[in-house]
N, CA, C and O atoms as a GROMACS GRO file, in nm:
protein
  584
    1UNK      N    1   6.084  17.381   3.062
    1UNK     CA    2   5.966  17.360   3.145
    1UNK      C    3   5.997  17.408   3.287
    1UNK      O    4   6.102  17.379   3.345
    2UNK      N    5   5.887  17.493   3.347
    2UNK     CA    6   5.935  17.571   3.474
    2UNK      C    7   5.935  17.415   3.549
    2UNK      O    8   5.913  17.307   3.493
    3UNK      N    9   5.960  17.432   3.657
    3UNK     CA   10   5.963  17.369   3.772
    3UNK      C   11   5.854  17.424   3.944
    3UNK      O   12   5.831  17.359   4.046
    4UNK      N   13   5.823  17.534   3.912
    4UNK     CA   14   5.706  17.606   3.952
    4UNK      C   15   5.579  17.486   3.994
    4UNK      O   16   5.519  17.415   3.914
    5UNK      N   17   5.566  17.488   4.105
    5UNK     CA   18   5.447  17.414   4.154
    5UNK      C   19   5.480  17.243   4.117
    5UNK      O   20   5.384  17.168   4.134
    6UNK      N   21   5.562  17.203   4.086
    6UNK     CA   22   5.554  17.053   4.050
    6UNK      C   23   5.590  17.041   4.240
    6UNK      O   24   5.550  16.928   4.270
    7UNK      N   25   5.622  17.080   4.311
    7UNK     CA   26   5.628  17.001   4.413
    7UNK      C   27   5.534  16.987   4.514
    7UNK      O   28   5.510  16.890   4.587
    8UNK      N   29   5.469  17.128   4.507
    8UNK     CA   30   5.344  17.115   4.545
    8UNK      C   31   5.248  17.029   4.464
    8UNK      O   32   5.162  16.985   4.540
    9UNK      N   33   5.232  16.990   4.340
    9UNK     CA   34   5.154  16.912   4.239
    9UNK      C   35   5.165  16.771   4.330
    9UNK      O   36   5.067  16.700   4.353
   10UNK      N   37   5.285  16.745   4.372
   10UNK     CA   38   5.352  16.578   4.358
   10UNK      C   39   5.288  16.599   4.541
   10UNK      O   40   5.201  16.522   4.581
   11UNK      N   41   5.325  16.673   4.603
   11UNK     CA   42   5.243  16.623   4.772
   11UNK      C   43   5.135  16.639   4.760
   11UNK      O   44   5.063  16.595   4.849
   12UNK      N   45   5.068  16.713   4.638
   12UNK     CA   46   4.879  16.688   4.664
   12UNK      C   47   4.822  16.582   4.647
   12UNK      O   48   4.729  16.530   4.709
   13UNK      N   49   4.896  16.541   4.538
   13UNK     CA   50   4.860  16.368   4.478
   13UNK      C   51   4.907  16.279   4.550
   13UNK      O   52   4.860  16.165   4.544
   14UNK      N   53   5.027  16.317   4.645
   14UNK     CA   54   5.049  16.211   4.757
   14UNK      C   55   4.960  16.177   4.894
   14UNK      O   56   4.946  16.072   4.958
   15UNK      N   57   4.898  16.331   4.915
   15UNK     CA   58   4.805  16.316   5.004
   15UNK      C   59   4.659  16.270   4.974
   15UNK      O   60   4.593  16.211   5.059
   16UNK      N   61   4.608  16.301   4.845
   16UNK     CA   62   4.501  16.235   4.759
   16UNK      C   63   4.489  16.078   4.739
   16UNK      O   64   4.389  16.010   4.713
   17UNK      N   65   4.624  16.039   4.760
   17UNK     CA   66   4.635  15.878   4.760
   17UNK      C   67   4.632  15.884   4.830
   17UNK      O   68   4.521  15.834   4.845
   18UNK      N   69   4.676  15.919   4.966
   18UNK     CA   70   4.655  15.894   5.146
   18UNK      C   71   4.507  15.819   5.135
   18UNK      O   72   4.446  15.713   5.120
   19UNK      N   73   4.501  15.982   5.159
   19UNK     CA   74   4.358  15.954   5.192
   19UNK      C   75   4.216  15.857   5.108
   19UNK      O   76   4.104  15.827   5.148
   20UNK      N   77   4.268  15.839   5.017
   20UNK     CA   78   4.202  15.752   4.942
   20UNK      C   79   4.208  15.576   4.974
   20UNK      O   80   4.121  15.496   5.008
   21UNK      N   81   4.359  15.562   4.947
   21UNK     CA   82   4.421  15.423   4.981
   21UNK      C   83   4.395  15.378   5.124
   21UNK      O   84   4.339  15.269   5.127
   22UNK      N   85   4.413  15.418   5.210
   22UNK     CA   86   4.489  15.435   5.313
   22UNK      C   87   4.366  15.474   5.410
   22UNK      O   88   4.387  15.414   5.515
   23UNK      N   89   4.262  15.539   5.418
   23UNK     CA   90   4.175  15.563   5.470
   23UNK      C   91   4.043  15.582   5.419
   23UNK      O   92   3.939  15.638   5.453
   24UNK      N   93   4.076  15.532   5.352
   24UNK     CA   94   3.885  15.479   5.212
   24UNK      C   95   3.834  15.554   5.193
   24UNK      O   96   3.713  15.551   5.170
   25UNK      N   97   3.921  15.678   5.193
   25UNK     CA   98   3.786  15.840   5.117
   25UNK      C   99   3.712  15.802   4.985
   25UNK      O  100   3.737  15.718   4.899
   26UNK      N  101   3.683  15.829   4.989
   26UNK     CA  102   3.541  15.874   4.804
   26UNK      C  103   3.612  15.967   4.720
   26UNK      O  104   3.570  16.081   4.739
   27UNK      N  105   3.706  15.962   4.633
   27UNK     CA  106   3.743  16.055   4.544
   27UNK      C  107   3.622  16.137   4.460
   27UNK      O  108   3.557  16.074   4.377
   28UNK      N  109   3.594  16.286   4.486
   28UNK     CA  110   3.486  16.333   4.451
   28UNK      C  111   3.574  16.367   4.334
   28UNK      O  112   3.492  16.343   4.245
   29UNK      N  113   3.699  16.413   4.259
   29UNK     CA  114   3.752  16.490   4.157
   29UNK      C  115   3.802  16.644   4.188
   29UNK      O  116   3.796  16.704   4.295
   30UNK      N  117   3.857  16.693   4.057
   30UNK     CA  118   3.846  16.812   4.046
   30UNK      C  119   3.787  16.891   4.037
   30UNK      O  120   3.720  16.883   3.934
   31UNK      N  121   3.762  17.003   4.110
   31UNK     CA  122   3.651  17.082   4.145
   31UNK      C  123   3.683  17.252   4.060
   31UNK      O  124   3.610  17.348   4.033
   32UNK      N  125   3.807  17.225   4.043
   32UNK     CA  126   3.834  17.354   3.988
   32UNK      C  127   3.723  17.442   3.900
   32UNK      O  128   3.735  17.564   3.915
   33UNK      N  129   3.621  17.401   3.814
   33UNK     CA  130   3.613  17.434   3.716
   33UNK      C  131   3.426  17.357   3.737
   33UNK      O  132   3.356  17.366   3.637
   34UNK      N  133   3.378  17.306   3.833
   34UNK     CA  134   3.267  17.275   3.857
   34UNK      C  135   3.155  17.413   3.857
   34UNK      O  136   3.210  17.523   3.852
   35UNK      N  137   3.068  17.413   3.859
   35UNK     CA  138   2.963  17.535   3.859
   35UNK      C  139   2.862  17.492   4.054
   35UNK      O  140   2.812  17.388   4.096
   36UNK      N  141   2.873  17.591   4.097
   36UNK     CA  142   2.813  17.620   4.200
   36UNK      C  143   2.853  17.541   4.339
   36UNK      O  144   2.770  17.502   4.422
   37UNK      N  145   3.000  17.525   4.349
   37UNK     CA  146   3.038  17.442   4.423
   37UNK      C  147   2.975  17.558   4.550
   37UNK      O  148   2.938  17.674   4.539
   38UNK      N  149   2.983  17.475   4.657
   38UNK     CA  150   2.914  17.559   4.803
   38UNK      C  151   3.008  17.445   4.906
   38UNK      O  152   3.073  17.346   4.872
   39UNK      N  153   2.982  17.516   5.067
   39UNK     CA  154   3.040  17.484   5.170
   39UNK      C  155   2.998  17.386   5.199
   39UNK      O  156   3.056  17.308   5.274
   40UNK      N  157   2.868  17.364   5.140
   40UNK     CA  158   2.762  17.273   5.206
   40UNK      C  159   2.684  17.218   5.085
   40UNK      O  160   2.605  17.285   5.019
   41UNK      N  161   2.724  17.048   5.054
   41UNK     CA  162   2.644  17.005   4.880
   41UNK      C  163   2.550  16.961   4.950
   41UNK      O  164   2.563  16.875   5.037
   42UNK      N  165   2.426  17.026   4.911
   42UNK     CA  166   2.300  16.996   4.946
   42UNK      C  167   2.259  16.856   4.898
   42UNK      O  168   2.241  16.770   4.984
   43UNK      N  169   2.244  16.826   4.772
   43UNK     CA  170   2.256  16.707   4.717
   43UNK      C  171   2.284  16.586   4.779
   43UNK      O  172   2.207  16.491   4.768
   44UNK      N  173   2.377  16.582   4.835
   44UNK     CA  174   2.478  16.466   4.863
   44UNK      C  175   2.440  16.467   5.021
   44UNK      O  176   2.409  16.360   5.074
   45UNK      N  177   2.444  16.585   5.094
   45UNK     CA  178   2.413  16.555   5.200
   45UNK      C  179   2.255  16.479   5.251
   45UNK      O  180   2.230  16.400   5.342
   46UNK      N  181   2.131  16.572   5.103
   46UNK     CA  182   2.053  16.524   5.164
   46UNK      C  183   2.037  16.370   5.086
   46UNK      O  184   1.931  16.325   5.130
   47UNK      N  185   2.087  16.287   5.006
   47UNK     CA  186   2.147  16.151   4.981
   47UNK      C  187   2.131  16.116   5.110
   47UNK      O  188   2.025  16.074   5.156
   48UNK      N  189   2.243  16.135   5.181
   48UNK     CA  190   2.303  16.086   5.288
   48UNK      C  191   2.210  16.058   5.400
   48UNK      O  192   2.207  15.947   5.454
   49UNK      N  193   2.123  16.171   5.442
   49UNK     CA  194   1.984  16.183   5.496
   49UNK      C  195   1.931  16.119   5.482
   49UNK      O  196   1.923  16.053   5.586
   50UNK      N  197   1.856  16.070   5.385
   50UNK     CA  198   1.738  16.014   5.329
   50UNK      C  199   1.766  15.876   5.327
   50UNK      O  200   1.663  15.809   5.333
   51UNK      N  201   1.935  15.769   5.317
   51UNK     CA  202   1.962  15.659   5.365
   51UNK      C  203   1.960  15.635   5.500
   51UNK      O  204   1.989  15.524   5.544
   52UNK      N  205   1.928  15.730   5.572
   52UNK     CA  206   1.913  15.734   5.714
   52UNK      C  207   1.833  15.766   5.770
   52UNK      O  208   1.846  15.810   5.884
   53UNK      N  209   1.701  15.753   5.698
   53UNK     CA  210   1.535  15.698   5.698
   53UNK      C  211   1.540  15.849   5.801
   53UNK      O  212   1.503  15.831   5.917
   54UNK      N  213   1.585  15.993   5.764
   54UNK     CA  214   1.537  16.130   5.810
   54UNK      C  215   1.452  16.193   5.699
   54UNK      O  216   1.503  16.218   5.589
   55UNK      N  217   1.302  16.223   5.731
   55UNK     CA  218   1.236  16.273   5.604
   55UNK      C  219   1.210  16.348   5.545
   55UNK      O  220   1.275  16.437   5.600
   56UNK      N  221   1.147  16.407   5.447
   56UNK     CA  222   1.210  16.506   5.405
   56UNK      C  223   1.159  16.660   5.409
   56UNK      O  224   1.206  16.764   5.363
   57UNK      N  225   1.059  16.634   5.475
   57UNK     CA  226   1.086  16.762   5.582
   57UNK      C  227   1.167  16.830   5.659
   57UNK      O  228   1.197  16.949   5.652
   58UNK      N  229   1.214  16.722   5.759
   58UNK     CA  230   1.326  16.743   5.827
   58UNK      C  231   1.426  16.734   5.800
   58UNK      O  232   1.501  16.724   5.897
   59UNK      N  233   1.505  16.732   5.642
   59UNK     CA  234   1.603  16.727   5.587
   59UNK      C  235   1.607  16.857   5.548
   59UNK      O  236   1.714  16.917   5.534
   60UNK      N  237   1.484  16.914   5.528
   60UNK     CA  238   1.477  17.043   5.438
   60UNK      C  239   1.501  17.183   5.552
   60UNK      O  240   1.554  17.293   5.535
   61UNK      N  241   1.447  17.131   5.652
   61UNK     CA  242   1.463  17.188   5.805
   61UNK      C  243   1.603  17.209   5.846
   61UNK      O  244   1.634  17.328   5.852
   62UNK      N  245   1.694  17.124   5.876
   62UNK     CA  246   1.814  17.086   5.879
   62UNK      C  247   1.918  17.165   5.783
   62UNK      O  248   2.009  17.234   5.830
   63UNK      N  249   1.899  17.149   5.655
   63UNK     CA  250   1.976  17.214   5.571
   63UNK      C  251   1.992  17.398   5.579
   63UNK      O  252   2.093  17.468   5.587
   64UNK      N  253   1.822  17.440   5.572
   64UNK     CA  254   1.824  17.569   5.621
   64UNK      C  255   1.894  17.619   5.769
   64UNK      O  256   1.932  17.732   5.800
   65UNK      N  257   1.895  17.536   5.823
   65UNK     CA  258   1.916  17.564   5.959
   65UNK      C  259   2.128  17.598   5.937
   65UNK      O  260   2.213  17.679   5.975
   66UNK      N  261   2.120  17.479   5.854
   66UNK     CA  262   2.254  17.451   5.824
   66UNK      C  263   2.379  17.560   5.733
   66UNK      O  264   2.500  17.580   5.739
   67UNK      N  265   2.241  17.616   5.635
   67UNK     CA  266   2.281  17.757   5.559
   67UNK      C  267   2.308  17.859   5.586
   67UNK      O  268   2.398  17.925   5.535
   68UNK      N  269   2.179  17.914   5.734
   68UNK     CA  270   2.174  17.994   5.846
   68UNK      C  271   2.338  18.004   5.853
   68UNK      O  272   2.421  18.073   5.794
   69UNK      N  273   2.345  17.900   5.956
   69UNK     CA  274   2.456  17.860   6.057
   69UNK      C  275   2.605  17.947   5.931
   69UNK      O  276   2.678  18.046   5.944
   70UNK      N  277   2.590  17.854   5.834
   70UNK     CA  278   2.733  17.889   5.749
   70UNK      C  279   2.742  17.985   5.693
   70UNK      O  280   2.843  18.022   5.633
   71UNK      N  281   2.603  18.063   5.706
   71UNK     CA  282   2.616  18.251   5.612
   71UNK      C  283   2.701  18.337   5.654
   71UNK      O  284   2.686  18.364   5.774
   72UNK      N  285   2.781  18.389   5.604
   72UNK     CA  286   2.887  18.526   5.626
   72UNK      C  287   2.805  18.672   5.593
   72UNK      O  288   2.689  18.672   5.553
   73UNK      N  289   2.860  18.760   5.609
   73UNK     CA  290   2.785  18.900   5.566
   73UNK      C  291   2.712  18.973   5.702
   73UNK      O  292   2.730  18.934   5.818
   74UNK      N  293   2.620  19.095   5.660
   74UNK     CA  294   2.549  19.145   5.787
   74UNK      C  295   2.632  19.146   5.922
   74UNK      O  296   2.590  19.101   6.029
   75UNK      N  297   2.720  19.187   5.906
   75UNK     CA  298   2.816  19.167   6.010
   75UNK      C  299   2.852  19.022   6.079
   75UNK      O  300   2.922  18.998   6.177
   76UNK      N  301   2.807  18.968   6.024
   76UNK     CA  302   2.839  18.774   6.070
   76UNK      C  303   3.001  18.752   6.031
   76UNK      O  304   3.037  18.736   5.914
   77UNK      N  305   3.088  18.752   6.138
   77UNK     CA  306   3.248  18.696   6.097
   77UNK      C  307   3.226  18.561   6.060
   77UNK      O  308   3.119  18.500   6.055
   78UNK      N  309   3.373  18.511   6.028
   78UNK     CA  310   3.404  18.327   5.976
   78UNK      C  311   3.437  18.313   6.135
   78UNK      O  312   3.329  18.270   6.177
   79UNK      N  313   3.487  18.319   6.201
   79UNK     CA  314   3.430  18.298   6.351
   79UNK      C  315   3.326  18.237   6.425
   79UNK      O  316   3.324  18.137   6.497
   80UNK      N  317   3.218  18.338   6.384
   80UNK     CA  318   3.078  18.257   6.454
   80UNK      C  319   2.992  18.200   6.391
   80UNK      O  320   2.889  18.151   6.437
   81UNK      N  321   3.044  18.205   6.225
   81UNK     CA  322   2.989  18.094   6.166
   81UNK      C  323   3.035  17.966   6.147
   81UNK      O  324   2.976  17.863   6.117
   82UNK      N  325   3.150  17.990   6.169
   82UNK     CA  326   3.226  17.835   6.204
   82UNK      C  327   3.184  17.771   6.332
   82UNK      O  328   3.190  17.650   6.355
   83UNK      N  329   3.146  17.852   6.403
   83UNK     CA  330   3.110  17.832   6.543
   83UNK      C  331   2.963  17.754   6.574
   83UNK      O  332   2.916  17.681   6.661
   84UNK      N  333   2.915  17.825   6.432
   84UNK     CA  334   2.728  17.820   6.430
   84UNK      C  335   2.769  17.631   6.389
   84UNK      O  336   2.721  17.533   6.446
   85UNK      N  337   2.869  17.630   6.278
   85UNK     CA  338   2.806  17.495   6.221
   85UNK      C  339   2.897  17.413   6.294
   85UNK      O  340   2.854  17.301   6.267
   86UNK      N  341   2.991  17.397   6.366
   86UNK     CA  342   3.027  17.362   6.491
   86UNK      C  343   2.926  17.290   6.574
   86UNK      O  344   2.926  17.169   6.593
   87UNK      N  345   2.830  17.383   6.626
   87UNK     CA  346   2.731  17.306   6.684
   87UNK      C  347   2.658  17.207   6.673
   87UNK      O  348   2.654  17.105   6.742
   88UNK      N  349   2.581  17.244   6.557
   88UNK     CA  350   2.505  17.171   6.427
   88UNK      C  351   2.586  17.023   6.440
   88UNK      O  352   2.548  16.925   6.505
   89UNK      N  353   2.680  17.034   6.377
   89UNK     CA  354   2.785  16.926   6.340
   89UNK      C  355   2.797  16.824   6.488
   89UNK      O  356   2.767  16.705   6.483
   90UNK      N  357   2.823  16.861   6.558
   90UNK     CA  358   2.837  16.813   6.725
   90UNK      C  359   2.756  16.779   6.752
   90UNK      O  360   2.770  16.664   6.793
   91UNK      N  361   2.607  16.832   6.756
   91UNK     CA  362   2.533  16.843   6.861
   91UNK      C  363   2.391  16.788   6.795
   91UNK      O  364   2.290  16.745   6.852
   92UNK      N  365   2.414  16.800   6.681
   92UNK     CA  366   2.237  16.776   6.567
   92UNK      C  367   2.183  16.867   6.576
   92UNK      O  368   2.190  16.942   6.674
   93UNK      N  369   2.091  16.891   6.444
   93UNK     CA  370   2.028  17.014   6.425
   93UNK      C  371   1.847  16.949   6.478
   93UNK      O  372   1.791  16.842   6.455
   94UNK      N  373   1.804  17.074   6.555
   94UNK     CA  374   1.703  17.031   6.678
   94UNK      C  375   1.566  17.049   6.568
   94UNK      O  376   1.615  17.110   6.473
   95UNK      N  377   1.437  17.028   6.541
   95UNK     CA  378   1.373  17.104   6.447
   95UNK      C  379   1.230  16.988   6.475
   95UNK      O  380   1.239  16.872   6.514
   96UNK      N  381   1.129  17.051   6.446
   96UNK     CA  382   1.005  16.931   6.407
   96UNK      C  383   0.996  16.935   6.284
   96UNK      O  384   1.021  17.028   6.207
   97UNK      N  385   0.945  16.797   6.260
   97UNK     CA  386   0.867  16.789   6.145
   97UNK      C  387   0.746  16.864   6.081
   97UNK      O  388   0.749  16.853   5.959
   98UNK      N  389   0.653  16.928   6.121
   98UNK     CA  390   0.546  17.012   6.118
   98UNK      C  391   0.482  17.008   6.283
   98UNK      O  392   0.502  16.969   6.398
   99UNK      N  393   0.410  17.066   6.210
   99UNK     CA  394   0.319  17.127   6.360
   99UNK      C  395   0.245  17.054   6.416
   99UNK      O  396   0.158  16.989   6.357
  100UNK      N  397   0.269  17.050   6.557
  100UNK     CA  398   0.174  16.875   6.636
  100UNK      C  399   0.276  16.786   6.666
  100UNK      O  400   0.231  16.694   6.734
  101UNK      N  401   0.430  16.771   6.640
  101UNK     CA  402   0.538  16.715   6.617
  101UNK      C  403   0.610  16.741   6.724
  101UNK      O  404   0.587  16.856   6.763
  102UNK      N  405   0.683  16.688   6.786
  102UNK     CA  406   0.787  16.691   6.889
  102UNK      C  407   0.905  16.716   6.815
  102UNK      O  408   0.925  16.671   6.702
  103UNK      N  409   0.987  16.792   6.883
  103UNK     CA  410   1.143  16.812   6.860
  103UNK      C  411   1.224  16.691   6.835
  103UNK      O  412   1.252  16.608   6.921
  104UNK      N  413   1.257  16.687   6.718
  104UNK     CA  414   1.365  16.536   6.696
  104UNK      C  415   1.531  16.577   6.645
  104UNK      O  416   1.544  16.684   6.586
  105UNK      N  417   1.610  16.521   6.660
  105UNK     CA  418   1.767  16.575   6.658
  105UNK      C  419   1.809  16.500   6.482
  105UNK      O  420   1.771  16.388   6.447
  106UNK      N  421   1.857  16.556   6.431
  106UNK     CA  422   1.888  16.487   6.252
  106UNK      C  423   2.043  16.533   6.312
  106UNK      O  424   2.076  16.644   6.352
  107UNK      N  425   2.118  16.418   6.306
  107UNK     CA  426   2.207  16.408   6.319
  107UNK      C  427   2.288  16.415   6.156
  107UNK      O  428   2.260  16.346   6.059
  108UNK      N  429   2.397  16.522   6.166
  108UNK     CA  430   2.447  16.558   6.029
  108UNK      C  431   2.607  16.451   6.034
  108UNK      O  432   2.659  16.424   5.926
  109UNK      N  433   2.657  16.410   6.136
  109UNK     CA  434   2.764  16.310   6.121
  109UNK      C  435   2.665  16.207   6.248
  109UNK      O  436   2.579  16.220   6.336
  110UNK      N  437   2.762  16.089   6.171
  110UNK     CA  438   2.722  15.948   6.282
  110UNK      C  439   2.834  15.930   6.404
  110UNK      O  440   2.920  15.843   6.415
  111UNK      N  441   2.802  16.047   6.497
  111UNK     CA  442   2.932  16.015   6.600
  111UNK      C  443   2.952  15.876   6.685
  111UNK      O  444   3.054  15.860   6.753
  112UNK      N  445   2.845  15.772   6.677
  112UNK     CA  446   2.856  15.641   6.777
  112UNK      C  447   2.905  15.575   6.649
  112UNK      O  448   2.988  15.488   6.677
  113UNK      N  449   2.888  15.584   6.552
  113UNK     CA  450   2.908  15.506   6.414
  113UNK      C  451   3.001  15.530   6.322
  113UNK      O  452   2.985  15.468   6.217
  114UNK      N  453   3.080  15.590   6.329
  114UNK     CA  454   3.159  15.704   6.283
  114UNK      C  455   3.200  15.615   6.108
  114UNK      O  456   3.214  15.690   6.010
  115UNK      N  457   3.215  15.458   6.089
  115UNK     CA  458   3.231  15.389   5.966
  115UNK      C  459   3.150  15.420   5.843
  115UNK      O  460   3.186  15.425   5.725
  116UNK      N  461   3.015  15.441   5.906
  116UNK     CA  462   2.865  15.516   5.889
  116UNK      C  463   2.841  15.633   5.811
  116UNK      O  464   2.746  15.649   5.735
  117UNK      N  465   2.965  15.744   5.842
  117UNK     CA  466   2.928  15.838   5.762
  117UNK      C  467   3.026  15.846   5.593
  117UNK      O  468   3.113  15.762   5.570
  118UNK      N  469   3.004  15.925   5.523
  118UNK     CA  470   3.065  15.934   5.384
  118UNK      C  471   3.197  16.009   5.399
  118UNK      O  472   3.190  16.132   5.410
  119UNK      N  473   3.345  15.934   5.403
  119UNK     CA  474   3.394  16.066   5.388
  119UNK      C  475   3.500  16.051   5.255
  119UNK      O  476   3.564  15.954   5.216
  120UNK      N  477   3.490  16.184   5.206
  120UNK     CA  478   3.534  16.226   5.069
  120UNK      C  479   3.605  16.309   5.051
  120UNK      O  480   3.601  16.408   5.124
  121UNK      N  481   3.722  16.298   4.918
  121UNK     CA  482   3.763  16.457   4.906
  121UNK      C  483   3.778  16.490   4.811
  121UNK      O  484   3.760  16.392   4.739
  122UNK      N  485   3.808  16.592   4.740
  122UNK     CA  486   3.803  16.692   4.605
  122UNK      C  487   3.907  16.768   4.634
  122UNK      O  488   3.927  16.814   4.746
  123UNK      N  489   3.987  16.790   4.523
  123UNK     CA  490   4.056  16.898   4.504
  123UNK      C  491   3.994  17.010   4.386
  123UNK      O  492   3.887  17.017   4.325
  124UNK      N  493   4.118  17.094   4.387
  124UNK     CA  494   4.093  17.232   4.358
  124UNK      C  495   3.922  17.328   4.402
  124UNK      O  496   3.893  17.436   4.351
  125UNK      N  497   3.869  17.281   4.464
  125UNK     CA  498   3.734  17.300   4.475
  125UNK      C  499   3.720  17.514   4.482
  125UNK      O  500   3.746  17.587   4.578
  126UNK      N  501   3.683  17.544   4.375
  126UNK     CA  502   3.684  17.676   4.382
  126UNK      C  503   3.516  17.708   4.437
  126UNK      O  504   3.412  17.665   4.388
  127UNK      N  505   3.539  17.809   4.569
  127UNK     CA  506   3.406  17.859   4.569
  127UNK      C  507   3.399  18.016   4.546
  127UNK      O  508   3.494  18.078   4.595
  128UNK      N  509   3.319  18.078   4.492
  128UNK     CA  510   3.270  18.196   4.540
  128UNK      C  511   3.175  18.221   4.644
  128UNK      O  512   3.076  18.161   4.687
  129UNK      N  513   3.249  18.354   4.681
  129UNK     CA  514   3.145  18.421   4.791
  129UNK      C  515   3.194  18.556   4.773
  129UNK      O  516   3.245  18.589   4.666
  130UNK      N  517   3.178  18.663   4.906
  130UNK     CA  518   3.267  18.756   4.944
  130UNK      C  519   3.416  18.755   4.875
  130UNK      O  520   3.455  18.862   4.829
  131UNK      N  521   3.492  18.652   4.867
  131UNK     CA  522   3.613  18.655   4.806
  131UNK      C  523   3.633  18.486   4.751
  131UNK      O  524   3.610  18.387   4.820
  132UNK      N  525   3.677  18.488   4.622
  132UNK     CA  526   3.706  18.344   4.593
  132UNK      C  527   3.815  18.258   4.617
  132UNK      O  528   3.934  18.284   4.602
  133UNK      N  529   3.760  18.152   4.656
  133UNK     CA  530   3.907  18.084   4.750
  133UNK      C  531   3.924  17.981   4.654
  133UNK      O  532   3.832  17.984   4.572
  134UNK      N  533   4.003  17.896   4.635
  134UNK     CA  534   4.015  17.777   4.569
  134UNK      C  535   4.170  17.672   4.677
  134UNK      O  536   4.290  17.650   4.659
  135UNK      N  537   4.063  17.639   4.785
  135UNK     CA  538   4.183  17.535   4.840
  135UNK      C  539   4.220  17.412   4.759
  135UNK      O  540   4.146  17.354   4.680
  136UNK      N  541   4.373  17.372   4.796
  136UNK     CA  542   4.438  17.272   4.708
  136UNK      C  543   4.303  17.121   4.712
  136UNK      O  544   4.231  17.065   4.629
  137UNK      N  545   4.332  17.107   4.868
  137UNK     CA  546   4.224  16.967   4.888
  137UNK      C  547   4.101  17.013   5.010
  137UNK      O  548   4.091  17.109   5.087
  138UNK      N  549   4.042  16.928   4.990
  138UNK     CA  550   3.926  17.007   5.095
  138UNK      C  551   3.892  16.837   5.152
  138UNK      O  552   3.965  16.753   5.099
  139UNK      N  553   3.824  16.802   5.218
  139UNK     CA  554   3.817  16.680   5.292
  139UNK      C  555   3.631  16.734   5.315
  139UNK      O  556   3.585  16.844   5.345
  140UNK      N  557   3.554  16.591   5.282
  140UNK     CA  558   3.401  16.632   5.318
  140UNK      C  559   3.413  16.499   5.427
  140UNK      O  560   3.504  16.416   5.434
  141UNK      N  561   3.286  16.510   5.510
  141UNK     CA  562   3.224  16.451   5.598
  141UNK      C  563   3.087  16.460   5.597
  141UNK      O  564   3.027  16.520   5.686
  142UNK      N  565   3.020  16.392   5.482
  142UNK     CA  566   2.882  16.364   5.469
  142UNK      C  567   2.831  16.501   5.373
  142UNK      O  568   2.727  16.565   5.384
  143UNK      N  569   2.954  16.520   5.268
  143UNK     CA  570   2.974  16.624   5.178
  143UNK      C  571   2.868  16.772   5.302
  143UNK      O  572   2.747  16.794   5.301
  144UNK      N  573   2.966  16.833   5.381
  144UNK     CA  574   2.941  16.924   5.445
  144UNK      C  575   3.115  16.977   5.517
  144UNK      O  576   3.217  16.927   5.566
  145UNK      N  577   3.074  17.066   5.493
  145UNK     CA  578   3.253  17.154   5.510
  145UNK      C  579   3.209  17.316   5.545
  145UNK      O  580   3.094  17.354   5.520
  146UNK      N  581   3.302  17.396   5.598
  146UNK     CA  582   3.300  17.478   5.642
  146UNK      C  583   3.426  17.537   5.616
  146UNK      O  584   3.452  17.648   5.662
   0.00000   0.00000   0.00000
């Protein structure tokens, strides 16, 4: 039996218990082998939304805004899209509800509350895009990553 990767195997699972035990993550699983994993689980985030009485307009607002922000291609580097959802993430994504509506902020993390938001992690999480990556562990914050 090789010995190949068992040591990397044994610190992933050590840091998987970290963060689990030790700082109350959400074990999402193995992702290796999931279908349509993305940077950004729409799903879960807009969950997360919608317990936080944001509706769903402005969830739907938010997310696009949020897709924008994380698109690569057309000459867009991982630079200023890290940069784009950077903001977002910091700052809240700005948007009305429809027309007649004032500008309201949907906050995508709870920065005064910080106990407040979901945080989770997954390994092997393979995505496609431009090139397929498959990091060991990935860490979410209100299942939204970059």
């Amino acid at each position: 039996m090789s010995n190949v990767g068992q040591r990397e195997r044994a610190t992933q699972n050590r840091l998987v218990q970290f963060f689990q035990q030790e700082l109350g993550y959400r074990y999402l699983g193995n992702w290796e082998y999931r279908e349509n994993n993305r940077n950004i689980e729409q799903e879960i985030l807009t969950g997360w939304l919608q317990q936080r009485g944001v509706s769903d307009a402005l969830i739907t607002r938010a997310i696009r805004q949020l897709d924008t922000a994380a698109a690569l291609g057309e000459g867009k580097k991982l630079y200023y899209a890290n940069k784009d959802v950077y903001r977002l993430l910091r700052y809240g994504v700005k948007d009305k509800e429809g027309a007649g509506h004032l500008n309201e902020t949907v906050w995508l993390i709870d920065w005064k509350n910080p106990e407040a938001n979901d945080f989770a992690i997954a390994e092997e999480v393979s995505i496609k895009g431009e090139n397929k990556k498959r990091p060991d562990i990935v860490l979410y914050v209100n299942v939204v990553v970059q």
